[in-house]
C-alpha positions in Angstrom: 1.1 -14.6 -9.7 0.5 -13.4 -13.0 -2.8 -15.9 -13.3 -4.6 -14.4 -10.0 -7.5 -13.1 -12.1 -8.4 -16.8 -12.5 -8.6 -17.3 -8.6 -10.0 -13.5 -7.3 -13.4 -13.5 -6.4 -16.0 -10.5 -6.6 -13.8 -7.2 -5.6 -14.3 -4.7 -3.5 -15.1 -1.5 -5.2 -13.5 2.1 -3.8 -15.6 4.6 -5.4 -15.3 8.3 -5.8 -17.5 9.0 -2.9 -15.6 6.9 -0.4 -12.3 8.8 -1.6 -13.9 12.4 -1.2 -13.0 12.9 2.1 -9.4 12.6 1.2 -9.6 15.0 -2.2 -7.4 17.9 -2.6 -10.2 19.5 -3.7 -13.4 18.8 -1.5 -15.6 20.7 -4.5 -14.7 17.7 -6.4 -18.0 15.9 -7.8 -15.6 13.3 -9.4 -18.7 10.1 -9.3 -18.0 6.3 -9.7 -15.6 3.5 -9.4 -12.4 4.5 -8.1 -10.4 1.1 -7.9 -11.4 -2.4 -7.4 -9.7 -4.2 -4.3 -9.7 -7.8 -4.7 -8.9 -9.7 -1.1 -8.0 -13.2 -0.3 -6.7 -15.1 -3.5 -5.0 -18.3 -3.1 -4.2 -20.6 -5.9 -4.8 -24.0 -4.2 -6.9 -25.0 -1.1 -3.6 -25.8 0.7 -2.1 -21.8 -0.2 -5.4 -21.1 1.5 -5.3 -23.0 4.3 -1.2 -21.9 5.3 -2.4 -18.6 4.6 -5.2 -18.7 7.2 -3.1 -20.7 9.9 -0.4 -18.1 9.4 -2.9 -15.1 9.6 -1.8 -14.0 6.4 -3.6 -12.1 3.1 -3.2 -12.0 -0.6 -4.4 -9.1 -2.2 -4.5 -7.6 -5.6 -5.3 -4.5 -6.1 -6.1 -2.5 -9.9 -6.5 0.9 -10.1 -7.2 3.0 -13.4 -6.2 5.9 -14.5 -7.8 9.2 -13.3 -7.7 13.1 -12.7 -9.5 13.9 -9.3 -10.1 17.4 -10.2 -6.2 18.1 -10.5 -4.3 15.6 -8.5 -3.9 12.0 -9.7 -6.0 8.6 -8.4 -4.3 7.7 -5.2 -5.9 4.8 -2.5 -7.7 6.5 0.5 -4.7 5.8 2.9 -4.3 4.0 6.3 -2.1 3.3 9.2 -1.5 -0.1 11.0 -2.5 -0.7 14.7 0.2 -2.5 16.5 0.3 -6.0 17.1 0.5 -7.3 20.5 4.5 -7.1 20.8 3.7 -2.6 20.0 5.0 -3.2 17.0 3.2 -2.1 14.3 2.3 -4.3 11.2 3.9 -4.0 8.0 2.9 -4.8 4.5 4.5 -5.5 1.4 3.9 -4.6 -2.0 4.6 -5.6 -6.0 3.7 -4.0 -8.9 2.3 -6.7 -11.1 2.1 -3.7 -13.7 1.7 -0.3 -14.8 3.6 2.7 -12.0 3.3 2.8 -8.5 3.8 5.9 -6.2 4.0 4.9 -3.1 3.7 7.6 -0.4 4.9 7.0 3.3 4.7 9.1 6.0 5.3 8.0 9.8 3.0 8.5 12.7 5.0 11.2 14.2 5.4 13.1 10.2 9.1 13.0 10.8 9.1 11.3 7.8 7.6 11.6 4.5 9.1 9.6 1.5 7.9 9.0 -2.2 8.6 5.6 -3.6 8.4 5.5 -7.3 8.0 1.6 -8.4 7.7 -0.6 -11.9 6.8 -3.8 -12.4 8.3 -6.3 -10.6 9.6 -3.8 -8.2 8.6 -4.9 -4.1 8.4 -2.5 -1.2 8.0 -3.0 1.9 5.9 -0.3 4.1 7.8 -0.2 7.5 6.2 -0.8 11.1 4.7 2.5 12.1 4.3 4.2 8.7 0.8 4.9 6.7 1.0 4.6 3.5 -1.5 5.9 0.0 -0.6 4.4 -3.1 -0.5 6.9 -6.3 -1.3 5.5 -9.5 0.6 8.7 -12.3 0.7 7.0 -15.5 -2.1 6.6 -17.9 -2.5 2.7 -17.6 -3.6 0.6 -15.0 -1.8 -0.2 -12.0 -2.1 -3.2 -10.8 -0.4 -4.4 -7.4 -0.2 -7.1 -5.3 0.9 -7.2 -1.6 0.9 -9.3 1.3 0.0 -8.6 4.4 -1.4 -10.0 7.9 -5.3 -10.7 8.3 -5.6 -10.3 12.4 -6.1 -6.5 11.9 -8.3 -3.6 10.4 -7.2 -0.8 8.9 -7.7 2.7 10.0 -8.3 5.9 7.9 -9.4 8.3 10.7 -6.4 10.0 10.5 -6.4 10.5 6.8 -9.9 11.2 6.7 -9.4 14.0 9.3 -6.6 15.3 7.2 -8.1 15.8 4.1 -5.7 13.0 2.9 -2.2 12.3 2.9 0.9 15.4 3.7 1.5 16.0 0.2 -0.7 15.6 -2.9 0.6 14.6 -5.9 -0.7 16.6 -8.8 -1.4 16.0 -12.6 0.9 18.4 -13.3 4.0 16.2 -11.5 4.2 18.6 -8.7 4.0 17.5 -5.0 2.0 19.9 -3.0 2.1 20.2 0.3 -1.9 19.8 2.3 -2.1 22.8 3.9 -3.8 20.5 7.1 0.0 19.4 7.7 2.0 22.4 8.7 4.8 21.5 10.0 5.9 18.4 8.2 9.4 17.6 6.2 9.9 18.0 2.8 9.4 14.4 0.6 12.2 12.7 0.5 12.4 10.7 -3.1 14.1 7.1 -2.4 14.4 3.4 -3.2 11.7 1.1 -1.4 12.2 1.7 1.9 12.6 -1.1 4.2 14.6 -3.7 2.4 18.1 -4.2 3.3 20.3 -5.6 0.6 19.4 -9.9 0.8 17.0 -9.1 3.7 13.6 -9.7 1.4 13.9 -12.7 -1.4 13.9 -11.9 -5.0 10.8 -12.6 -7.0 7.5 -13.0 -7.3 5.6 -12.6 -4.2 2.9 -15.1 -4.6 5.8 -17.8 -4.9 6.7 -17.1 -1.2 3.5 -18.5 -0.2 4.0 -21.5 -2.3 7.2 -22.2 -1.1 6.0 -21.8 2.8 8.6 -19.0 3.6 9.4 -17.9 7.2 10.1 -14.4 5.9 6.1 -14.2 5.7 6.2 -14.6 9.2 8.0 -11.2 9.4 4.3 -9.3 8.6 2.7 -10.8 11.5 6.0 -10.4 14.0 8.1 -7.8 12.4 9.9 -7.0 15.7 11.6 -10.6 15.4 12.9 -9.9 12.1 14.9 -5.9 12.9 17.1 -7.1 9.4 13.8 -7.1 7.2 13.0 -3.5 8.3 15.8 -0.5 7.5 14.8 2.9 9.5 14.1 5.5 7.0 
């Protein structure tokens, strides 16, 4: 959708401040806009309506370039509640441009895996796994994803950590958050969760467009085991 500034309304703004429980560095008086989050575009009244009935979002989402004190701009981070199969909901990304990191970790921290991702590139963040999205190049990133509307976010347990298992520095090291003792090391790998023809090629938005049942796989992912590849 490479037109969706035309149809995003006002964004929501993450500043500094909201990310500051989640800095490496809690001394950090980084100040300001962090990243803009804009939520709900649809490029017709019918998208919008088939995106409602299906309980399903369009997001874009544009972060600049920044040095918190050391490590690069990253999101805040979240994990998905289950839906009411006890599965929980997944989401899936494009980068629209710029370079996305994309740093997973599952609920139990068996897992913890670094997605590096261009434009054009799609992942999909598995049931069960939070996610912070790392923005390490000096342009924008800007990203689009998909995901289900019948649900909140929660950053408690990011918030409680002091962020995310590893931080990913200006310097292009990973270090490991000291709040997280015993977890894995990173594992660096293709986006995670697509299998071979599982997820169609292209641009996302034109999988609204087209009404696509593979949509239906965010809202009821434990229908669709060939979307999601364990990790």
């Amino acid at each position: 959708m490479e037109d969706w500034r035309k149809h995003a309304g006002v964004p929501d703004v993450r500043t500094m401040e909201d990310l500051k429980p989640v800095f490496r560095d809690p001394r950090c008086g980084k100040t300001g806009p962090a990243y803009l989050m804009f939520r709900d575009i649809s490029r017709s009244p019918g998208d919008r309506e088939w995106l409602l009935e299906n309980q399903l979002r369009f997001d874009v989402t544009c972060i600049p370039p920044a040095d918190l004190c050391g490590e690069f701009v990253k999101t805040k981070g979240h994990y998905h509640p289950e839906n009411p199969a006890g599965t929980g909901y997944p989401e899936v990304y494009q980068v629209l441009s710029g370079t996305a990191h994309f740093l997973l970790q599952s609920r139990d921290l068996r897992h913890v895996c670094l997605v590096p991702a261009g434009k054009g590139d799609t992942v999909i963040v598995p049931p069960g796994f939070g996610h912070v999205t790392i923005n390490p190049e000096r342009e924008t990133l800007v990203m689009a994803n998909i995901v289900a509307s019948c649900f909140e976010s929660d950053y408690r347990f990011y918030e409680e950590h002091r962020g995310a298992a590893y931080y990913e520095l200006v310097t292009g090291k990973l270090e490991k958050n000291p709040l997280y003792p015993g977890v894995p090391p990173v594992r660096r790998r293709k986006p995670p969760g697509i299998t071979g023809k599982s997820w169609p090629p292209g641009p996302l938005y034109e999988l609204v467009e087209a009404r696509s049942g593979i949509l239906r796989a965010l809202v009821h992912p434990e229908e669709y085991p060939q979307v999601f590849s364990p990790l």
